[in-house]
N, C-alpha and C positions, 0 to 999 in steps of 0.2 A: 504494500500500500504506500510506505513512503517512496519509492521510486516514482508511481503514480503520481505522486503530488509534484514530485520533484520535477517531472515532465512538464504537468501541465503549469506550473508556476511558471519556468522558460519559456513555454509557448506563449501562457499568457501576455511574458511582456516583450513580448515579440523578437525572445531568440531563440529560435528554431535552432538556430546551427550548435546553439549550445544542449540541446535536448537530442537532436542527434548526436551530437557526440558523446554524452552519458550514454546514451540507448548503444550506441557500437562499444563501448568500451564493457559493458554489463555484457552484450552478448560476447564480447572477445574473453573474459573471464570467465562467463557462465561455459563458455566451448571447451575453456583449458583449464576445466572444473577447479577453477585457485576461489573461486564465488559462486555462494551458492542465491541468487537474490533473483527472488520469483518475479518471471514475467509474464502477466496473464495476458488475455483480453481483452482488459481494458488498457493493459501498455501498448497493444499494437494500434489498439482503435484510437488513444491519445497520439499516438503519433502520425497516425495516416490524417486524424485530420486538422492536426498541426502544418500537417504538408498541403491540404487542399487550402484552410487560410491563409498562406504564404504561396498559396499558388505552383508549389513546387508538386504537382502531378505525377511524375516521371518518378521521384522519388519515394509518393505515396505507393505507387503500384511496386518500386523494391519492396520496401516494408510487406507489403501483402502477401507477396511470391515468397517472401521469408516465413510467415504468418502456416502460408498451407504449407508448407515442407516442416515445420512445425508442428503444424497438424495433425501430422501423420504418426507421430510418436505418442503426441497428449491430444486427446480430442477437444478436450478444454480449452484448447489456441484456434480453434475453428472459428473462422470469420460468421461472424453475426449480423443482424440486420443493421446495428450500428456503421461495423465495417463498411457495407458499400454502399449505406445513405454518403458514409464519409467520400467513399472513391468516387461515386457517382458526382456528390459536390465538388469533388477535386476537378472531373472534366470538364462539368456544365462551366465551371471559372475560368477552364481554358479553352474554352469552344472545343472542346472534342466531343461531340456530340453523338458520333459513332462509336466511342469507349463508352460512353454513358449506356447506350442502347443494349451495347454486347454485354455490361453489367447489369443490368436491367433483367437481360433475359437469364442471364445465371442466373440471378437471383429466385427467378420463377422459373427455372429448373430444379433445383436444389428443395430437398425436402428438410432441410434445415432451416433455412431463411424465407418469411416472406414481404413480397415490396409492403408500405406502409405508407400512410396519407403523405410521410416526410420524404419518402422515392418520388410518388408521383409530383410530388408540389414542385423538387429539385430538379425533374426531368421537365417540368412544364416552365419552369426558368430559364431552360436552358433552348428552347425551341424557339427559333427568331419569324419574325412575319419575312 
């Protein structure tokens, strides 16, 4: 939980590059077991949309691709509906309007997640006349 804070306190005052680089140095420790400091959930959803607020997209979807390979060990790191409202908001900000859609439809594939009033409100922001 205090990593969590710790995250979102940097995000909050708009330094990302310093919450990423807590976040890679935890995972560089957590990989060469010298630290054991639990990352759930809700550290990858604070960071991915740390990266959609800062517009950095590119970066949210590393995170994610870290998140499922993740996954596959602890099911408890499985992206949730929070995850890709966040990814979703990371495209609609960067006009990637066809990553939104291809997330969109995972999401309604997936018997894990389902879209929520907060998908569709962010995909209908992101649709230009």
């Amino acid at each position: 939980m205090g990593l969590n804070l710790l995250l979102d306190f940097c995000i909050s005052q708009g330094k990302l590059a310093r919450a990423l680089d807590i976040f890679s140095q935890v995972r560089k420790l957590n990989a060469d077991s010298k630290l054991a400091i639990k990352v759930d959930v809700i550290t990858f959803n604070t960071m991915i949309k740390g990266c959609a607020q800062e517009r950095k997209e590119s970066l949210g979807f590393e995170i994610f691709k870290y998140m499922k390979e993740c996954s596959k060990l602890n099911e408890d790191l499985r992206p949730n509906d929070v995850t890709y409202n966040s990814l979703i908001d990371a495209c609609v900000r960067n006009d990637k309007m066809t990553k939104a859609w291809a997330l969109l439809k995972e999401m309604q594939s997936d018997p894990h997640v389902k879209p929520d009033n907060f998908t569709y409100s962010t995909i209908i922001k992101g649709i230009k006349p």
